[in-house]
C-alpha positions as CSV (number, residue, x, y, z in Angstrom):
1,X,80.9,11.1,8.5
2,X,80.0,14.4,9.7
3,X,76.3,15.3,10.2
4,X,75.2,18.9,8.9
5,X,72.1,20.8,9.6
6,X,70.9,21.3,5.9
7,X,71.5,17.4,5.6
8,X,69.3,16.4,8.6
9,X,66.4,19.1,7.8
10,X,65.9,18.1,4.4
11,X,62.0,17.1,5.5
12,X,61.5,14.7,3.2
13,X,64.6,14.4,1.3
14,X,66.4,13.4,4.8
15,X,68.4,10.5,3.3
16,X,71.1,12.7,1.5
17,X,74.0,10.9,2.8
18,X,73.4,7.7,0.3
19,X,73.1,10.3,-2.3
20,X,75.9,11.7,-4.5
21,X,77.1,15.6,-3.3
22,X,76.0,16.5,-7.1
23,X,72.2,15.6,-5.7
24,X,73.0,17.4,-2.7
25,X,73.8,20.6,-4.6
26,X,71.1,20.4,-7.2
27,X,68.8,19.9,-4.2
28,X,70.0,23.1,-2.7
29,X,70.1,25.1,-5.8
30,X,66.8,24.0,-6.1
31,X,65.9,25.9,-3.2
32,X,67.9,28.5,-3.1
33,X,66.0,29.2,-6.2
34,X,63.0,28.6,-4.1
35,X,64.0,31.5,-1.7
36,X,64.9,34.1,-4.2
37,X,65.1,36.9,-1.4
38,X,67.7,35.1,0.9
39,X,69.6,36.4,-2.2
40,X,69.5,39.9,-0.9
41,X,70.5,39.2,2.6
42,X,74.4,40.8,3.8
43,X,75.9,39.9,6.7
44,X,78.6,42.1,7.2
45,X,82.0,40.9,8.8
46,X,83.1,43.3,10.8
47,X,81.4,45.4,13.4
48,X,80.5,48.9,11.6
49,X,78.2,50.3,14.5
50,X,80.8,51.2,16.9
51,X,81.5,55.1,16.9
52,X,81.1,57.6,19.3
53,X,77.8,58.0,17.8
54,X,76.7,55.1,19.5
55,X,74.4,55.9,22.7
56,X,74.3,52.1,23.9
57,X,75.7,48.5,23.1
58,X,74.1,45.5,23.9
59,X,74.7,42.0,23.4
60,X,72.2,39.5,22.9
61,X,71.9,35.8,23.0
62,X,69.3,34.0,21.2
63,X,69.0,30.3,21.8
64,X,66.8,27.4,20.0
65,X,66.2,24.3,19.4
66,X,63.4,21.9,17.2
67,X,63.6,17.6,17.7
68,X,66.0,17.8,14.2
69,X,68.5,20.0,15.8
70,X,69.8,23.3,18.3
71,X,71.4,26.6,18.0
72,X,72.3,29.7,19.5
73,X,73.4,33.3,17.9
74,X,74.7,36.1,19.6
75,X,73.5,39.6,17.9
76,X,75.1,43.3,18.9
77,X,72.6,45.9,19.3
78,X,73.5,49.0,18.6
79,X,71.6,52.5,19.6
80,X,71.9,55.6,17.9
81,X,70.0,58.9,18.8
82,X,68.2,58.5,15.7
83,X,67.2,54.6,14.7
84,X,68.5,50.9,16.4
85,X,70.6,48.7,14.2
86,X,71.4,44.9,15.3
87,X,74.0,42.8,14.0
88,X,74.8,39.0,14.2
89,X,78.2,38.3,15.7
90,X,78.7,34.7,16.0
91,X,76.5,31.5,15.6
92,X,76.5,27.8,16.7
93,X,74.5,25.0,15.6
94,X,74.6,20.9,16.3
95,X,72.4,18.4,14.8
96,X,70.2,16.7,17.8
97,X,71.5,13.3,18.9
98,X,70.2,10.3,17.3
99,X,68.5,9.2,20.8
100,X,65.4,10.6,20.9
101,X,65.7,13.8,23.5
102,X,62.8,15.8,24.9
103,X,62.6,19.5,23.2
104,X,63.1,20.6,27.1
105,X,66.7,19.2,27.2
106,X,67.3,20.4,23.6
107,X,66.6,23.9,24.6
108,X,69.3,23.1,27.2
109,X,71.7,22.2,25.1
110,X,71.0,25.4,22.7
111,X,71.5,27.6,26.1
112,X,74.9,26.0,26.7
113,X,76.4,26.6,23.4
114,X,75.0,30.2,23.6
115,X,76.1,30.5,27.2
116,X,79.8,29.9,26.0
117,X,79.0,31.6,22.9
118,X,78.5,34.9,24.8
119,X,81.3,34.1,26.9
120,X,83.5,33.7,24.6
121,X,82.4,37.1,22.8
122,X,82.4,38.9,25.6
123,X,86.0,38.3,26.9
């Protein structure tokens, strides 16, 4: 069975697989509720900031990791003559392996996916 993130960073709650999905989902509901302003976040689907008002264009890769699991984003950053707007493009996460694995190495891992993330984006 397929690992996810929000199963393996339940804190204490980490045992989710024995449980039903219905406890899985009041759990989550539970804190979703919990995070009432997440809510109010919008992430767009399409890439609104190119124009020819557009002075610059960057990408960025962002890259992390934690002992549960690893991740990488790659954000467009957009500059205007008047303000900066950045926007997520593409993400990646993997649950860590079972075999304990120094943070180090983790942070490895998260630099490889975002590595080909980038790649990826870029061609």
């Amino acid at each position: 069975m397929p690992q996810t993130i929000v199963t393996t960073v339940l804190g204490p709650e980490r045992r989710m697989r024995s449980r039903s999905s219905d406890d899985v989902r009041k759990w989550f509901l539970r804190w979703l509720q919990d995070h009432p302003l997440l809510q109010e976040v919008k992430i767009p689907s399409w890439l609104k900031g190119i124009s020819e008002r557009v002075v610059r264009c960057s990408l960025h890769t962002f890259c992390d990791a934690s002992k549960t699991a690893y991740a990488a984003a790659v954000f467009a950053r957009f500059e205007y003559s008047s303000c900066v707007q950045v926007q997520l493009i593409q993400a990646k996460s993997r649950v860590a392996p079972v075999k304990a694995v120094t943070i180090p190495r983790l942070e490895l891992l998260a630099a490889t996916i975002g590595a080909r993330l980038a790649t990826s984006i870029g061609k």
